[in-house]
Phi, psi and omega in degrees: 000166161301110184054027239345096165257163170237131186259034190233121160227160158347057206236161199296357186230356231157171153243131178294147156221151189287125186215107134304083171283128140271102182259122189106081165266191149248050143186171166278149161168151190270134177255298205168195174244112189231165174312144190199141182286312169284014188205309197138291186193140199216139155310063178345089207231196154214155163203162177270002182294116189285180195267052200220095204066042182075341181302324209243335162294317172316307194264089041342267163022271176293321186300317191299300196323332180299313207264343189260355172079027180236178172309130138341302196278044153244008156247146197199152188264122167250011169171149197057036183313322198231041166206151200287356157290136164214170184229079128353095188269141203238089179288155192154173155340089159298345164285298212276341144312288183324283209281327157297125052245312146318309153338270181308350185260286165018259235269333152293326193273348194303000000 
């Protein structure tokens, strides 16, 4: 990871994660973890989905939910719905979260 920094915190239902969308990409896929002057480290994604009616949040979504193994409904855009930063919230455990994500950010970023 970066510096180890992390775009995964802590939050009272869950974990917020830090997200940086290209959406009409030419493909869905997760780049990585990268630096962001304003957060620390935010989650890279692309998807082909236009930034249109909710359409490039959806297949966020489903993509991460594919990679990270959890329910579609337990992820939600909790802020910046219409600008490609957003912060995406993961209802759930936030320790047993936090640390399965840390995990998975490893081993992408390894």
């Amino acid at each position: 990871m970066v510096n180890n920094a992390s775009p995964f915190a802590a939050a009272p239902s869950g974990v917020k994660v830090s997200v940086k969308l290209a959406p009409k990409a030419g493909g869905n896929r997760i780049i990585g973890i990268g630096a962001s002057a304003a957060s620390g480290a935010v989650l890279k994604a692309a998807v082909t989905a236009a930034p249109e009616k909710g359409k490039a949040n959806a297949a966020l979504i489903k993509m991460l939910a594919k990679e990270w193994k959890l329910p579609k409904t337990s992820l939600s855009v909790a802020a910046g719905a219409s600008s490609r930063r957003k912060t995406l919230l993961i209802e759930g455990d936030a320790l047993s979260l936090i640390v399965r994500l840390n995990q998975w950010a490893e081993k992408i970023n390894g």
